[in-house]
Structures are given as structure tokens and as C-alpha cells.
N, C-alpha and C positions, 0 to 999 in steps of 0.2 A: 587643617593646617596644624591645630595644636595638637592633635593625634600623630601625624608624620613627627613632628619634631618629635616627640615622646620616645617612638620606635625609636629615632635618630641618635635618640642619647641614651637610648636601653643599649643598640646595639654597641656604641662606646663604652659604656660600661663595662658592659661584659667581656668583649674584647681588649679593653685597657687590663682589666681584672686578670683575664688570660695571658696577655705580656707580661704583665707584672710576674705574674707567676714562674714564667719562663725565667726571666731576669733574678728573681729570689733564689728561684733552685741552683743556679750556678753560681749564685755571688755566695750562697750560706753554706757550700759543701770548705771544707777544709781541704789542704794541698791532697794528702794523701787520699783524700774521698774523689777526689776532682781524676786525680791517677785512678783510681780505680775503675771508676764511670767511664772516663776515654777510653782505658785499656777493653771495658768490656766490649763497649761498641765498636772498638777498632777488631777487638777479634772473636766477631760474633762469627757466627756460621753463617752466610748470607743467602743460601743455596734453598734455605726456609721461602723466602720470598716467594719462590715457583709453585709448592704447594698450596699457602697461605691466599696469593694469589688466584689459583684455581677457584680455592674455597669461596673467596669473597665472590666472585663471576659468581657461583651457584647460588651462593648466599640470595644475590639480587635480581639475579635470573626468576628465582622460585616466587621470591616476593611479588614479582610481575605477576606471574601467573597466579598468586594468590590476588594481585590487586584486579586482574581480571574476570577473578569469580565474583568480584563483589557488583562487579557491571553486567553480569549475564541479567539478573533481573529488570536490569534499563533498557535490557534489551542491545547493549553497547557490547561489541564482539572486534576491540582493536589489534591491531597488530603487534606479534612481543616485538619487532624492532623499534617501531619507535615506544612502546608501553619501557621498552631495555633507553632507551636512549633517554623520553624525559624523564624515567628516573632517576638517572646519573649525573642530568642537569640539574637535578631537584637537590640529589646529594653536594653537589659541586656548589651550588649557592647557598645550602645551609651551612658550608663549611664556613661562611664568608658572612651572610647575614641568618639569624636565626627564623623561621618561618617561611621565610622567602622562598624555598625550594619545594614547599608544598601548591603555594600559590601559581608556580610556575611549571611545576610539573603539569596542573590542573589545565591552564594555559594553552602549554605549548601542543598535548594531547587533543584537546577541543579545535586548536587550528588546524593540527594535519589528520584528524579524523573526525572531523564536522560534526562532531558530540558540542552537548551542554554544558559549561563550567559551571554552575553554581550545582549538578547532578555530581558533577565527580567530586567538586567539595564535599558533598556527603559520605561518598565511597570513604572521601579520605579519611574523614573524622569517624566513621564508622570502624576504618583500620585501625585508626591510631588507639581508639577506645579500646580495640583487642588487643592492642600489643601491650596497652597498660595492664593490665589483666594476666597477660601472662607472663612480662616482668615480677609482678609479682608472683605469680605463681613458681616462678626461676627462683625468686629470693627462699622461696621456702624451702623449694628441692637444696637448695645449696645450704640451705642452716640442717636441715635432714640430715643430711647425708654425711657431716663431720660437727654433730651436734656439740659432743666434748668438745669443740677445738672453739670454734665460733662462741660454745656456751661458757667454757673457760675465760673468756679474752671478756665477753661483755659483765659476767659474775666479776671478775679483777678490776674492771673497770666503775660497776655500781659500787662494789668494797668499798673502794678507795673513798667514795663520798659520804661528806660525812652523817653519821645516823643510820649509814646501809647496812645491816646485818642479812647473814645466810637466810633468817624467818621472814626479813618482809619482802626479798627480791620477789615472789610469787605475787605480792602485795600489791606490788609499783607495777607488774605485768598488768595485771587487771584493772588498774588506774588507768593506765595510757589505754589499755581497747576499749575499758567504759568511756573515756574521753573519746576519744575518734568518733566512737558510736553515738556519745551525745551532740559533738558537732554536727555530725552529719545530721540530727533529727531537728537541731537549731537552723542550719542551714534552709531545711524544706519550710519550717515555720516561717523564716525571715523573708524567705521567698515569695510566699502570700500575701505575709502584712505590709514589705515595703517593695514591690515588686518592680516599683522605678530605679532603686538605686542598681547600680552598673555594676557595683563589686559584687556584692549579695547574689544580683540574678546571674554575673557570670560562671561564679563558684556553683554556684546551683545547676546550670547549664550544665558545666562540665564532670559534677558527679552525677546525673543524669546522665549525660552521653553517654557513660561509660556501661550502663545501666543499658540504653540502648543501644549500642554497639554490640553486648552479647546476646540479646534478644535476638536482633539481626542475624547474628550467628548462625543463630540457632534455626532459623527458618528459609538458612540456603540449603537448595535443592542439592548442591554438590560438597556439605558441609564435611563430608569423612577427608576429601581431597582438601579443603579449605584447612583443615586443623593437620592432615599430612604436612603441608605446602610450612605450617609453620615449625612442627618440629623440625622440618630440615634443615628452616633457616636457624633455627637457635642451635643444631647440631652444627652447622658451617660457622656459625658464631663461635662455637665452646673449641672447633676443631683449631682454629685458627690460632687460639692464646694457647692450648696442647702441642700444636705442632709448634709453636713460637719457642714456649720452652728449650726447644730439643737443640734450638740456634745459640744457646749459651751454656758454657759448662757449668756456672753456677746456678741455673735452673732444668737443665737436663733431666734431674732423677723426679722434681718435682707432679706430684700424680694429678691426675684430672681433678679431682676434688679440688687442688688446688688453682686449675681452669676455670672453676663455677667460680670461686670466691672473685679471680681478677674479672670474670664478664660482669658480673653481679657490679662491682663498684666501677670500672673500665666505661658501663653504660651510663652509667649518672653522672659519669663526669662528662658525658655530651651535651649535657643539660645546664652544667655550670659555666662551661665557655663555648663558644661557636668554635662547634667542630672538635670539642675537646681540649685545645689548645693550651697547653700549661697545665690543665690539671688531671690529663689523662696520666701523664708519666707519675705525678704526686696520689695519686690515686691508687694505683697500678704496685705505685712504691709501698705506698702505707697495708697494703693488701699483704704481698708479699714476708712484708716481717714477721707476722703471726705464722709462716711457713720458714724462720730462721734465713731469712736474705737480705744482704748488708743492703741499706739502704742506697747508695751509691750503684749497685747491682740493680734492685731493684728500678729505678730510675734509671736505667742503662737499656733494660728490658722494654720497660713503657716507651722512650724514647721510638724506639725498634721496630716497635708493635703499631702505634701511630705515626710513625715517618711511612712506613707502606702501607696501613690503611688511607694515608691521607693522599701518600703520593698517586696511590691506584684510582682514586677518584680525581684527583685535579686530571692526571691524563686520560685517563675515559670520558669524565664531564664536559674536558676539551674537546675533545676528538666528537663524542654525542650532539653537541653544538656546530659543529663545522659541518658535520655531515645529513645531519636529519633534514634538513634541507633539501637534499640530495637523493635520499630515502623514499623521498614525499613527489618529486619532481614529474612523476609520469600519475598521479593523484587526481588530477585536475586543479582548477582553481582555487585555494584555502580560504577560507575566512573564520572568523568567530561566530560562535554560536550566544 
């Protein structure tokens, strides 16, 4: 019980957190910011939506069949319709509660294909440990790749504090990864000596997984196709905010480089509201400025970019749910496993 409540008031939280945000960004722009922002979305190019769209269907298409490589060793060989359908459910409820779409994808899969839930739970946490993995490894390609611009904006930003000179910014890098690295070795020590508490052993759980997640990897039998399956998806990711672009004049000329920068921050605002909500567009926006776009523009953009990511899943997660039903109907009998 005090668990339910707990999730009950996390997901308020976060959610309040996400209105709120909505609510601030239109109440703090000034008349002529507020003109700007309508003007952009009133006359965005909207003709984006059909490629964009395309992408996202691949995008989650592939994800499928990568979630299905990670079941060939269960021996579990389901179908992409519904493997395509509860993921769109999974998406459609994370937008709404955060975790929920995991648990329900697991779910809804094990009843219309007479699999184990607590085996795909592992599939799942197995994936999600890769995708953090190559998140990060995204982060890096995109500080790579316009190192002056990124290294610019964070060098202006240590400046400005005070006691930062040009000789220790090298200093304070090496500070922050020998910290990480000693947490991390704090972590596994605390893990041993107090192994009952919840916090400790969870944090420890979870950089473990992560640890095991690429092991796992590492010892699928179809792994060339498992690491295809995901650059594709982060290529229908990057292609999405590139082709986004092209839908407004004031980001038009803007180059891919500046694609990775809006996925790179665009993703971690999934993490801060359910489904992004409020702070994909401030996210999206504060990205943007370091590429010279009035902030108004850029929140015009974001806007744009999460009204049809979000719309594409509430009507497909709809539609996945009415129909897999239907999908399953000549199956036989379902139940839980």
C-alpha cells in the first residue's frame, strides 16, 4: 500500500512538474515572443509530419525486432503484430504514467502469446541497460563532432564561476570522473556491508544491470543484427529532428550536428516529465540557442516536434489496444503465464 501511494505521488509530481512548465513557458514569453511562437507554428511547413511519421513507424518497427532477438534464447519466437502493437501500448501508457508501459507491454505479450512475464521482464531490463549505454555513447558522438561549439558554451559557462581559470578547467574534468569512479567503487563496497538497505542495493542493482545488459549482448548469437537494429533506430531518431528542421524557416539551414545536440537533450527530457511534457519544448529550446534561435522559435520547434511524436502514439497506442484483441481472436484461449 505505502508503495502504490509512493508511485501515486511520484507520478503527480512529475506530472504537476510538466504543467507547470507548460503554464510558465507561455505565461514568461513577452507580447512580441508570444507573436513570434504562434506566427512560427501557425506557419510551420506541416507536409514534415508524413516523413517524420514514416520514420517514427521504423523507428519502432526495428525496436521490435530488436526486442525479439533478445527472446530467441527463451526460445520465445512472437509475432511483430502484436510484439508492434504492445509496444505502442507500452508507449501510450508511459506517456500517461511513467514505468507503466514497460510492465504492460510485458503483460499484454505473455497473454496473447502464452510466454512468461517475469522472462520478458528481463528481456526488458536487459534492453533498457543497452539503450543506456548507447545514449551515452550518442552523447559522446555529438560533443565529437562540434567539439569547439559544445566546448565553447561549457568553457563560458565554467569562466563565469568564480575561481575558474583556462588552467584548472582540465582540473575540475578529472575531479568529476575520479568522483563518478569513486562512487561507483563506494557503491559496490556499500552493497556488501549493508546489503539490506533498499537504496544502496537498488543503485547497485542498477549499475550492475547495466554491466549485465552488455555482457548479454555480447553473447547473442545474432548480435551483428542486434547492434544493426539499433543504429537504425537512433538513425530514424536523428532523421526525425533533421527532417523537423526543414518544416520551419528559421531552422531550415540548421545542419545535422545540430540534430544530435536537440536528440541528445530532447531524450532526457523524457525522463524529466511523463512523456516529455513541458519540458521537451524548454529543452529543445535551450539546445537550439547555442545554434543562434530565438528562443520563441526554438520553443515553436519543440512544440512541433512533440505534438506529433505524441500525437502518433496516443493514435496508434489507441488503435493497438482496440484491435489486438482481434489480432489474437483465432489464437485459442489466452491466459497468463
Amino acid at each position: 500500500m505505502r508503495k502504490r501511494l509512493f508511485s501515486i505521488l511520484q507520478y503527480i509530481v512529475f506530472l504537476g512538474g510538466g504543467l507547470f512548465l507548460v503554464w510558465w513557458q507561455l505565461k514568461s514569453m513577452s507580447t512580441p515572443e508570444k507573436n513570434e511562437f504562434y506566427s512560427s507554428i501557425k506557419n510551420a511547413d506541416y507536409r514534415i509530419i508524413f516523413p517524420v511519421a514514416i520514420m517514427s513507424v521504423l523507428s519502432h518497427i526495428s525496436r521490435c525486432l530488436r526486442w525479439r532477438l533478445l527472446m530467441e534464447p527463451l526460445h520465445y519466437h512472437p509475432r511483430l503484430s502484436n510484439l508492434f502493437a504492445v509496444t505502442m501500448i507500452g508507449y501510450l501508457a508511459n506517456a500517461a504514467v511513467p514505468r507503466l508501459g514497460e510492465i504492460l507491454k510485458c503483460t499484454f505479450l505473455a497473454k496473447y502469446e502464452k510466454l512468461k512475464v517475469d522472462k520478458l521482464v528481463g528481456t526488458i531490463i536487459v534492453e533498457r541497460s543497452f539503450d543506456l549505454i548507447c545514449y551515452s555513447i550518442f552523447i559522446g558522438i555529438t560533443i565529437l563532432i562540434q567539439i569547439q561549439l559544445i566546448g565553447g558554451y561549457f568553457k563560458k559557462k565554467w569562466m563565469a564561476m568564480p575561481s575558474a581559470t583556462g588552467s584548472n578547467l582540465l582540473i575540475k574534468f578529472v575531479v568529476i570522473f575520479s568522483s563518478l569512479f569513486v562512487i561507483w567503487k563506494l557503491m559496490k563496497w556499500l552493497a556488501r556491508k549493508k546489503p539490506e538497505n533498499n537504496i544502496i542495493l537498488g543503485i547497485h542493482n542498477f549499475i550492475s544491470g547495466v554491466g549485465e545488459g552488455f555482457k548479454t549482448i555480447k553473447k547473442l548469437k545474432k548480435r551483428k543484427l542486434f547492434l544493426l537494429h539499433t543504429v537504425f533506430i537512433w538513425t530514424m531518431y536523428l532523421g526525425q529532428i533533421y527532417v523537423g528542421f526543414k518544416g520551419m524557416d528559421g531552422t531550415a539551414t540548421l545542419p545535422i550536428s545540430a540534430a544530435f545536440s536537440v536528440l541528445t537533450l530532447a531524450t532526457l527530457s523524457m525522463i524529466v516529465t511523463p512523456g516529455g511534457i513541458g519540458s521537451f519544448p524548454i529543452f529543445v529550446m535551450q539546445t537550439l540557442l547555442l545554434y543562434g534561435i530565438h528562443a520563441p522559435l526554438g520553443k515553436a520547434f519543440g512544440w512541433v516536434m512533440w505534438g506529433v511524436s505524441t500525437g502518433l502514439i496516443i493514435i496508434i497506442g489507441l488503435i493497438s489496444l482496440l484491435i489486438i484483441p482481434y489480432l489474437n481472436k483465432n489464437s485459442g484461449k489466452v491466459q497468463l503465464n
